[in-house]
C-alpha positions in Angstrom: 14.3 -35.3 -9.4 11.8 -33.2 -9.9 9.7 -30.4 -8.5 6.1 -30.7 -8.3 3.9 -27.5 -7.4 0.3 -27.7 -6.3 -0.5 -24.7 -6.2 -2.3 -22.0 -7.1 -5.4 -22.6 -4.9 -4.5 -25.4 -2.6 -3.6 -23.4 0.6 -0.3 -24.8 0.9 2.1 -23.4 3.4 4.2 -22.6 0.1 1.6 -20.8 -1.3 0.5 -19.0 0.9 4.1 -17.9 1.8 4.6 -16.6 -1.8 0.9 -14.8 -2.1 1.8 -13.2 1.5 5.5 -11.9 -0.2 3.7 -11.1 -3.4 0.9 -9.0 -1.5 3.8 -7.1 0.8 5.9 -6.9 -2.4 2.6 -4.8 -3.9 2.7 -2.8 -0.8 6.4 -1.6 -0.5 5.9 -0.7 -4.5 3.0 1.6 -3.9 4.2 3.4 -0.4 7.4 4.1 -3.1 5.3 5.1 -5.8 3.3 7.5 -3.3 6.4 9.0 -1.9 8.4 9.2 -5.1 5.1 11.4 -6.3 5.1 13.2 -3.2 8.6 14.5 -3.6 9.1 14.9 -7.3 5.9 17.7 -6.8 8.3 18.8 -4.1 5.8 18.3 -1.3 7.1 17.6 2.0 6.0 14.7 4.0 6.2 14.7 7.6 7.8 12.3 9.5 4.2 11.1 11.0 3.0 11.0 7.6 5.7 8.9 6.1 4.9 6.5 9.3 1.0 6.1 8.3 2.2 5.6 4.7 4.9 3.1 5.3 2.7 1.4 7.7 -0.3 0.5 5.6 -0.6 -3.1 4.0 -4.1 -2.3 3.1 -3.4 -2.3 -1.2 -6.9 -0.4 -1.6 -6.1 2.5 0.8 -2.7 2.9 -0.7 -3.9 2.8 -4.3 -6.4 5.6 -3.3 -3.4 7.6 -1.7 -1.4 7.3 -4.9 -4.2 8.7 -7.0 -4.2 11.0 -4.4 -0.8 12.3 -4.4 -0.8 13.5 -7.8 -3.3 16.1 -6.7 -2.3 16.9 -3.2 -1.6 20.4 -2.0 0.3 19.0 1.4 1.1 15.4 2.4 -1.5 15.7 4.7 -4.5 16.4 2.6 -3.8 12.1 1.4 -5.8 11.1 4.3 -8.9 13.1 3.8 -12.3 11.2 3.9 -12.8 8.7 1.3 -16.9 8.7 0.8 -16.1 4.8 -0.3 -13.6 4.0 3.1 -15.6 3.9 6.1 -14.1 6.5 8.5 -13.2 3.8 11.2 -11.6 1.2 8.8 -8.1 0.6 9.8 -4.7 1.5 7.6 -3.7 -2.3 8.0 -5.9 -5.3 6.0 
């Protein structure tokens, strides 16, 4: 017997169950990268902070963050206005 996949680009329930683990998978790896860079330059972050960070699923935001962090005087300074991020658009996609 064998295993016949229709996907990419059918919508099936299968693929979209594997885009949606492959898009959190992206996620978890950047809110790691982010923190790892964050306390390797021996910057503390906050528990409120780690929350925001951990809490975003929105791969944009975080990819800004993680250029970010590699410049950063404080943990906090990641969240500062982006001029290309609306002020109003939420951490989550």
């Amino acid at each position: 017997m064998s295993f016949v996949s229709y996907f990419p680009g059918r919508g099936t329930v299968r693929e979209t169950a594997y885009l949606e683990g492959k898009a959190e998978g992206q996620a978890k790896g950047e809110v790691k990268g982010i923190l790892s860079v964050l306390e390797v330059r021996g910057i503390p972050v906050p528990d409120s902070v780690r929350e925001r960070i951990t809490s975003c699923t929105n791969l944009d935001r975080l990819d800004a963050w993680l250029d970010r962090s590699r410049t950063v005087a404080q943990a906090e300074d990641l969240f500062t206005e982006d001029p290309d991020v609306p002020a109003s658009a939420p951490d989550q996609a």
